[in-house]
TIVEXLO-572764 format. One record per residue: residue in three letters; x, y, z of N, C-alpha, C in turn. Coordinates in steps of 0.2 Angstrom, whole numbers, plus 5000, padded with zeros to 4 digits. Layout:
N
ALAXYZXYZXYZ...
This chain:
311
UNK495153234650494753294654494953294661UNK494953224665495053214671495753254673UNK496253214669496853244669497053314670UNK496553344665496653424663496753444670UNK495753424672495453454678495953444686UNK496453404685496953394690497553424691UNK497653444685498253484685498053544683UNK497253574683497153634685496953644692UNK496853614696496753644701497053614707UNK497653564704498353554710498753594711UNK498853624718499153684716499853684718UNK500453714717500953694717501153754725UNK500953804727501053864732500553864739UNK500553874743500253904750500153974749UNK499754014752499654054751499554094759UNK500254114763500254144771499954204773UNK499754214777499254264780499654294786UNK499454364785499954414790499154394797UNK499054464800498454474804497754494799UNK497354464799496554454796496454554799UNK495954584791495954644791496354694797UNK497054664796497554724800497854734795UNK498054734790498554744783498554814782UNK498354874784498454934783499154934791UNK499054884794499354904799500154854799UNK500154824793500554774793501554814795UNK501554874792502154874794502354884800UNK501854944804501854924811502054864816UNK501654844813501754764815502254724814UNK502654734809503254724806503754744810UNK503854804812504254814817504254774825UNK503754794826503654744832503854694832UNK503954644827503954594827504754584826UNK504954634821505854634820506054624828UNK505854674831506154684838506054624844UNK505654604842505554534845505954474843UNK506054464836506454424835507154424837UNK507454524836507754524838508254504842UNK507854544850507854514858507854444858UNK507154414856507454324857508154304856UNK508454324849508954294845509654304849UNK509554364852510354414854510154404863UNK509754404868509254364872509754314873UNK509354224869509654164867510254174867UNK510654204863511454224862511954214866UNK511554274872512054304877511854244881UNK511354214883511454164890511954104889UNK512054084880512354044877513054054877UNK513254104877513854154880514154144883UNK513754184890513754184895513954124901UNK513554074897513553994900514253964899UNK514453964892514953924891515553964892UNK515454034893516354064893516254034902UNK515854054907515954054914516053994915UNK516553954919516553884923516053894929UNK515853934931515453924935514953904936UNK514553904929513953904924513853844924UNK514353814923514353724919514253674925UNK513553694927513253654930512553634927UNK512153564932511753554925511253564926UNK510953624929510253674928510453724922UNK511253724922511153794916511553764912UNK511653704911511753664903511053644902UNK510653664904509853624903509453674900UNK509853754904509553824902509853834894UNK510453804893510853824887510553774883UNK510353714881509853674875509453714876UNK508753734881508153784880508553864877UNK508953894877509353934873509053904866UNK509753854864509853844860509153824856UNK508853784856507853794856507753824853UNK507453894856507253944855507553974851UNK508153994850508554024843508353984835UNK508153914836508253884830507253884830UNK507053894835506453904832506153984831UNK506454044832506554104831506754104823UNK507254064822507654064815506954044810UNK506753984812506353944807505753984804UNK505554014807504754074807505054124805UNK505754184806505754224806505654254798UNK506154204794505854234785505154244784UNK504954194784504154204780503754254786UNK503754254793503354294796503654374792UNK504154384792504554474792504254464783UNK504254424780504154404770503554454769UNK502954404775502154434775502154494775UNK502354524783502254594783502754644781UNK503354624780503654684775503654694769UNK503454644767503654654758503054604755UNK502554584759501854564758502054484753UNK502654464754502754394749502454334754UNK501754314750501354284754501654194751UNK501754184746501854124744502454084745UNK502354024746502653974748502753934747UNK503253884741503053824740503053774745UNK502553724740502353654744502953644748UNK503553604744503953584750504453624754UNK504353694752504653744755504353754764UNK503553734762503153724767503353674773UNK503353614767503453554770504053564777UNK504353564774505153584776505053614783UNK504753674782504653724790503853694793UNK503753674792502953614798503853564801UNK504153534797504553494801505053524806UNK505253584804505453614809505453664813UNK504653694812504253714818504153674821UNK503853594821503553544826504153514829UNK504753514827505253474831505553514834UNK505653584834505853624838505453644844UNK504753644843504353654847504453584854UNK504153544851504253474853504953464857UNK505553474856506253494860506253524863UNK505953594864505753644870505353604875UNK504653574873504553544879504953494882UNK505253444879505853394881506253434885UNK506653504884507153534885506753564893UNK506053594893505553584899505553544903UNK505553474901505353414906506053404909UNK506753414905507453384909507353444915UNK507253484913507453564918507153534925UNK506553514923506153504929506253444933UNK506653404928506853344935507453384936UNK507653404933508453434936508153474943UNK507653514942507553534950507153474954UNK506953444952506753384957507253334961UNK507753334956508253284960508753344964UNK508753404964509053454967508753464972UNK508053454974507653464980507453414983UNK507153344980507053314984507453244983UNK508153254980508653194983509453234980UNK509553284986510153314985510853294987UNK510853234989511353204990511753164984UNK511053144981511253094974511353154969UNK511453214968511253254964511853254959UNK512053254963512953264958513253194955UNK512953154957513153104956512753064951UNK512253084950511653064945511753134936UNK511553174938511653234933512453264934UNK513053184930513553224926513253244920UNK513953264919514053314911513753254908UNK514253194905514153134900513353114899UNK512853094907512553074906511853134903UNK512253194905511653274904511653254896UNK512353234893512253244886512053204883UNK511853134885511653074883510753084882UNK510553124887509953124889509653184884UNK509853234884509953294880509753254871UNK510253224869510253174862509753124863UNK509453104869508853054868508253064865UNK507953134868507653174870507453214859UNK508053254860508053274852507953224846UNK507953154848508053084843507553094844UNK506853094851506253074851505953114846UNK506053184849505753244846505953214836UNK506353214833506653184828506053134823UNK506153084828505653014827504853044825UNK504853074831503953084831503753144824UNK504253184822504053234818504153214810UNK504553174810504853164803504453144799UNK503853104800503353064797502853134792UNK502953194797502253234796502453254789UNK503053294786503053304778502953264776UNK503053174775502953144771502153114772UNK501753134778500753114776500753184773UNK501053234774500653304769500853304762UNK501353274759501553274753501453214749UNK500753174753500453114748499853154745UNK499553184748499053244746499153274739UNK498453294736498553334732498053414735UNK498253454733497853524737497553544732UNK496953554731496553584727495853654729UNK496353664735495553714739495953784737UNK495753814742496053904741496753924744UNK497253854747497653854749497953914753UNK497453964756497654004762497653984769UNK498453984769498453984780498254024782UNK498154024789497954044793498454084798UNK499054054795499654094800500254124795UNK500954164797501154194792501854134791UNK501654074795502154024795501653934793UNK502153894791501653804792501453784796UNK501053754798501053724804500553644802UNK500853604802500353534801499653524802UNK499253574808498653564808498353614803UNK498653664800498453714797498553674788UNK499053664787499053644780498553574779UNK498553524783498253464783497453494781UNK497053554779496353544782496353574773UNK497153594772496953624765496853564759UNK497053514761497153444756496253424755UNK496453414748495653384744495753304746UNK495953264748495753184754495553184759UNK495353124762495353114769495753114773UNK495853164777496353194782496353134789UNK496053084790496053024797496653034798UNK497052994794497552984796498153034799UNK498053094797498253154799498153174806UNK497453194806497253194812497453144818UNK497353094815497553034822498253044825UNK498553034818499353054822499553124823UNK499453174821499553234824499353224832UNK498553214833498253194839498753164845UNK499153114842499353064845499953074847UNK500453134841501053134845501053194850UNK500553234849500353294854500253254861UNK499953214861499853164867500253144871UNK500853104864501253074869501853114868UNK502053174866502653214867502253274873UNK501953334872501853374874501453354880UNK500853314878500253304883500653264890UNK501253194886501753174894502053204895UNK502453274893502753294897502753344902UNK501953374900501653414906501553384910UNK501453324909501153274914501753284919UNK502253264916502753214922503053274924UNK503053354919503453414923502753444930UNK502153434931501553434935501653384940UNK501953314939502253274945502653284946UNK503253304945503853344947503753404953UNK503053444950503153504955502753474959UNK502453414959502053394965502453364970UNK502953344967503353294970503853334975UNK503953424971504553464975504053504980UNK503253524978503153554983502953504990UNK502653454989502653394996503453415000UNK503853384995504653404998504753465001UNK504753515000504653595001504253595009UNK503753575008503353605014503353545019UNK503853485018504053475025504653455029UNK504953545025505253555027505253635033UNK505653625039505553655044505453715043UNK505953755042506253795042505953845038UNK505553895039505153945030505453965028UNK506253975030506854015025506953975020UNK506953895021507153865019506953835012UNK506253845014505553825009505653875006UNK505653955008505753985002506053994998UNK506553984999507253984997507253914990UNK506953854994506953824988506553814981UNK505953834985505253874979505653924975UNK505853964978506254024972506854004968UNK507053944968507353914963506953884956UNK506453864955505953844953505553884950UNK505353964950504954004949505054024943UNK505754024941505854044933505453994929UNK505753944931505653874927504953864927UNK504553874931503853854931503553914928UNK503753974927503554024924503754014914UNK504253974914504353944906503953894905UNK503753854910503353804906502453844908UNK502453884908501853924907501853964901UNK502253984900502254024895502353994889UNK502653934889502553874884501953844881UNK501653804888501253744887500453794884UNK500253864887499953884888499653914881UNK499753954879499853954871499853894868UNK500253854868500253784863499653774865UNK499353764871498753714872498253744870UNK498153834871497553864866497553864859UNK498153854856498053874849497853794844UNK498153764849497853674849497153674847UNK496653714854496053684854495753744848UNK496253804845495753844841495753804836UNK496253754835496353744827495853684827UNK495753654831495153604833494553604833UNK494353644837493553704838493453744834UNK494053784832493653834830493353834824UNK493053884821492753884815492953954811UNK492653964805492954014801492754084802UNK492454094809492454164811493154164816UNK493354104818493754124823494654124819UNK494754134815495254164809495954214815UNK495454264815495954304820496054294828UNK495754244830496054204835496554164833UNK496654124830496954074825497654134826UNK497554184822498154204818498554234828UNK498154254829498554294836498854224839UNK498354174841498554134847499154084841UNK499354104836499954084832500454104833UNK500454174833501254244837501254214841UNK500754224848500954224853501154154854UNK501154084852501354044852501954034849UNK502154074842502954084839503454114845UNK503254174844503554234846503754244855UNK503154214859503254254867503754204869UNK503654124869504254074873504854084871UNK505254104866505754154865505954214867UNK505554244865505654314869505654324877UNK505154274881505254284888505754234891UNK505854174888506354144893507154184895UNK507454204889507854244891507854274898UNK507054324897507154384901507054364909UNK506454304908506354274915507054254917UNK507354204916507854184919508154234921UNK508354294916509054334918508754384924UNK508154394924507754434931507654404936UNK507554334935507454274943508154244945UNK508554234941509054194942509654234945UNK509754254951510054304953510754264951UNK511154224950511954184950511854234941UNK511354204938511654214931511454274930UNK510954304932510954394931511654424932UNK511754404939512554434940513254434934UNK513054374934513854364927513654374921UNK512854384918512954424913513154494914UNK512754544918513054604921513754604921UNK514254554923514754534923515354554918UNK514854514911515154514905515254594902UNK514454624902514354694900514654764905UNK514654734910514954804913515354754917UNK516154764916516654714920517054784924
């Protein structure tokens, strides 16, 4: 009888969730969302492009631009089936290790963005506040060494998370919360004691995400001391607006990540639609906006994309 009762209510599918009481409006939303993907994907593309066909690119703020490219497209890619599944064609289920699979490449793609954030940012710290060594410190060989450390870390920390969700057995109502996986989402649907879960999710958000705000925050503290004492206000601003994009993607980044963090932690079952928004806007916007910040701040690379399209 134990037996039956186990294998009736182990369930072998997830069950993903568009926008909470929007479904009349799903395909609307649907398009938007195409068009976002879109932009991201074709966005990501062209700076990729852009970077590699120009020699003049191939310096190491926009070999550092092109990993955050490449980022962004493989995390665009990883969401976009099941998100477009939900709302176009309402295909809500998921297998178990179908699941599994995208929590692991949601969270390592995530988690490489940040890394791919933190290189960027000492890349402008040793540009500003030790420009002599600059070229001599950030070659290619060593840009690539650091780049591969970084994606192994990311790698290491994430790989554990399939296999604590697929010691579980799920026997609840198995509905997410978003139209994609996400480890803090799926862990709360498990009929066990989630501890272990928790502590290490907790812990690698700590030491991936939460150190690398840290050290990209001592960096800007480090460049603006540098900045302002310097003589010159041309000079100071001149080197602030180097930095504007960049500090604009680790906002657009960290800032979402760190609400949708605290919904899935605090929140409770009224706050569902908070959940599911601060879940787009955490998929969806740091893709879609890096492209366009950079190409609007970055006067060098604006120009040679304009370049390529209108020669």
């Amino acid at each position: 009888m134990l037996a039956a009762n186990d294998t009736k209510f182990n369930s072998t599918v997830f069950l993903l969730t568009g926008i909470p009481r929007q479904k009349s409006m799903h395909l609307w939303i649907s398009i938007s969302f195409c068009m976002m993907y879109i932009i991201s994907i074709i966005g990501n593309s062209v700076i990729l492009f852009v970077i590699k066909t120009d020699p003049t690119l191939h310096e190491p703020m926009y070999i550092f631009l092109s990993m955050l490219a490449l980022t962004d497209i493989g995390l665009s890619i990883t969401t976009m089936p099941t998100t477009l599944g939900v709302f176009l064609f309402n295909s809500r289920e998921i297998s178990l290790d179908a699941c599994f699979a995208q929590v692991f490449f949601v969270h390592l793609f995530s988690h490489t963005e940040s890394s791919m954030l933190l290189l960027m940012a000492y890349d402008r710290f040793m540009a500003i506040c030790n420009p002599l060594r600059y070229a001599s410190i950030l070659t290619l060989p060593r840009i690539a060494k650091m780049g591969l450390v970084f994606v192994l870390k990311s790698v290491s920390l994430v790989f554990p998370l399939p296999f604590l969700l697929k010691r579980f057995q799920y026997c609840r109502s198995n509905v997410l919360c978003h139209s994609y996986c996400l480890h803090q989402d799926v862990m709360k649907q498990a009929c066990a004691d989630i501890t272990v879960n928790i502590i290490y999710g907790l812990t690698i958000k700590i030491l991936a995400l939460g150190l690398d705000s840290l050290l990209i925050l001592l960096s800007y503290g480090m460049i603006l001391k540098t900045v302002l004492s310097v003589a010159s206000s041309t000079e100071c601003f001149r080197a602030l607006n180097t930095c504007v994009s960049h500090f604009c993607a680790v906002l657009i980044f960290f800032m979402p990540d760190i609400g949708l963090s605290m919904v899935h932690r605090f929140g409770n079952s009224s706050s569902h639609l908070l959940q599911s928004l601060m879940g787009y806007v955490y998929m969806l916007v740091p893709p879609l906006m890096n492209p366009i910040v950079y190409g609007v701040k970055n006067e060098h690379l604006r120009s040679r994309i304009l370049k390529v399209f209108f020669k």
